[in-house]
BANUKE-319181 format. One line per 5 residues: number of its first residue (from 1); for each residue z, x, y of N, C-alpha, C, O. Coordinates in nm, 3 decimals, padded with zeros to 5 digits. Example, Ala and Ser with C-alpha at 12.3 -4.5 7.8 and 13.67 -1.06 7.14 Angstrom:
<recs>
1> 00.780 01.319 -00.569 00.780 01.230 -00.450 00.780 01.320 -00.330 00.846 01.424 -00.332 | 00.708 01.285 -00.225 00.714 01.367 -00.106 00.787 01.290 00.003 00.804 01.341 00.114
</recs>
This chain:
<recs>
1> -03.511 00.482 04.184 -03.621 00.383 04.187 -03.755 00.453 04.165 -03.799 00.539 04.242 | -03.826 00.406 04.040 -03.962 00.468 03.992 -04.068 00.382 04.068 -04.066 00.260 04.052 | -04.156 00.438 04.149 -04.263 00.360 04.234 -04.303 00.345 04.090 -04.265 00.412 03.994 | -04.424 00.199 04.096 -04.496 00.149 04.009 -04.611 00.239 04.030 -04.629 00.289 04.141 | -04.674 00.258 03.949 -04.828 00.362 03.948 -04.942 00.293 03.807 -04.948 00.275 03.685
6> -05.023 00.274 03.949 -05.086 00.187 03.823 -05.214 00.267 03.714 -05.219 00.390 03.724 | -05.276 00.227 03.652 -05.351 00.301 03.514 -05.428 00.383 03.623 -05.419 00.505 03.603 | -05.511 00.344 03.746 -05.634 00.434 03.787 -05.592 00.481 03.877 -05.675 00.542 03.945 | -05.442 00.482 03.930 -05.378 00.616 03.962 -05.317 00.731 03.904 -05.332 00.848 03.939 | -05.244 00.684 03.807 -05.253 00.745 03.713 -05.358 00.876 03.655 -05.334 00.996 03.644
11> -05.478 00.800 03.625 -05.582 00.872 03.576 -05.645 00.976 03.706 -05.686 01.088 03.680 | -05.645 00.918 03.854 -05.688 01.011 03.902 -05.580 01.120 03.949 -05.610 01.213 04.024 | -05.460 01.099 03.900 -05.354 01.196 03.909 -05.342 01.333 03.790 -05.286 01.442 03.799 | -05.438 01.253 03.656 -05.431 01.370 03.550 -05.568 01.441 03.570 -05.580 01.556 03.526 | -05.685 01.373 03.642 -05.726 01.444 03.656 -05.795 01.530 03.725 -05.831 01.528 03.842
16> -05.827 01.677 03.566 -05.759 01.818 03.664 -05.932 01.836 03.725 -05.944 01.930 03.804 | -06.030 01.777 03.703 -06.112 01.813 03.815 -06.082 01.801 03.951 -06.083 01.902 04.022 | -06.060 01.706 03.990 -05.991 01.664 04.102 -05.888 01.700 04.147 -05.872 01.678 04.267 | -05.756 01.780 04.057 -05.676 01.813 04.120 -05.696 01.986 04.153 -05.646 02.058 04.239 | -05.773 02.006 04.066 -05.852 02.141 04.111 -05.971 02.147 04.249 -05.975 02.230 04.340
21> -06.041 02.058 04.230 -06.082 02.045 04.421 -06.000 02.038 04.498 -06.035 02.062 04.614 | -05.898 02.013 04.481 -05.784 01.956 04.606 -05.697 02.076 04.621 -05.637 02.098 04.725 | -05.691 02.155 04.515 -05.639 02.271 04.485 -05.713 02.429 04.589 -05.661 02.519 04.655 | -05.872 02.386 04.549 -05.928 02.458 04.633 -05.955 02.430 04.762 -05.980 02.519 04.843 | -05.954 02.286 04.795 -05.954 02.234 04.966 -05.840 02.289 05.033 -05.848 02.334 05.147
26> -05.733 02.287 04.968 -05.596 02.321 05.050 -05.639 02.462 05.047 -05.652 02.498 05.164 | -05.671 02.575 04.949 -05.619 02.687 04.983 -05.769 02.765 05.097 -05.756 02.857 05.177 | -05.889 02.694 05.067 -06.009 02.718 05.206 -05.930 02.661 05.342 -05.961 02.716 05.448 | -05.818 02.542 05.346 -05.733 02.534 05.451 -05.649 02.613 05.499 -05.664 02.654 05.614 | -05.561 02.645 05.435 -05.479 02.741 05.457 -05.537 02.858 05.464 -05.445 02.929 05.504
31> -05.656 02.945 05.448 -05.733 03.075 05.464 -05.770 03.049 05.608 -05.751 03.148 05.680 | -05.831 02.910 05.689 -05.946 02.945 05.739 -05.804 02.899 05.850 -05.837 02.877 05.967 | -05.666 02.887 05.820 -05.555 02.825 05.956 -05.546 02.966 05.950 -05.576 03.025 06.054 | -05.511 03.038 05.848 -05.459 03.185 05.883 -05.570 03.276 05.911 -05.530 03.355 05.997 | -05.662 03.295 05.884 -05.778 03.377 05.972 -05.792 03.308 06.131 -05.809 03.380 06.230
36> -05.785 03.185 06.138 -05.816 03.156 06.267 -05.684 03.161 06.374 -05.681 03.173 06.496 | -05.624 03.153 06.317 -05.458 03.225 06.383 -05.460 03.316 06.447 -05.461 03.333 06.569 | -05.463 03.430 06.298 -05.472 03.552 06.354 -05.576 03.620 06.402 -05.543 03.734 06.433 | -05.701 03.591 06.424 -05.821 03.614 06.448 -05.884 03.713 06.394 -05.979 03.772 06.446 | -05.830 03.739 06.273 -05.913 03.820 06.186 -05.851 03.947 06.238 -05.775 03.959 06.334
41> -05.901 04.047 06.152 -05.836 04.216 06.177 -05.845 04.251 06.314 -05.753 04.295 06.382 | -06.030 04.217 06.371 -06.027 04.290 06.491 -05.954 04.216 06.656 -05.946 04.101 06.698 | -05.920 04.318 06.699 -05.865 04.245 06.801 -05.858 04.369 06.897 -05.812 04.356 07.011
</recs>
């Protein structure tokens, strides 16, 4: 079963500005879970 996807999802699915912010939101997420984890070098 293919979900229906309509034209202006679609479009904000191709595009790559946006999927490139989202690209860089996740990986400033994932940096700032793993620095704040591990608390950085010093300890």
């Amino acid at each position: 079963m293919k979900k229906k996807i309509t034209k202006a999802q679609k479009a904000y699915m191709q595009n790559p500005i946006i999927q490139f912010f989202k690209f860089i939101y996740l990986n400033i997420r994932i940096l700032l879970i793993v620095a704040g984890g591990h608390g950085g070098t010093r300890k």
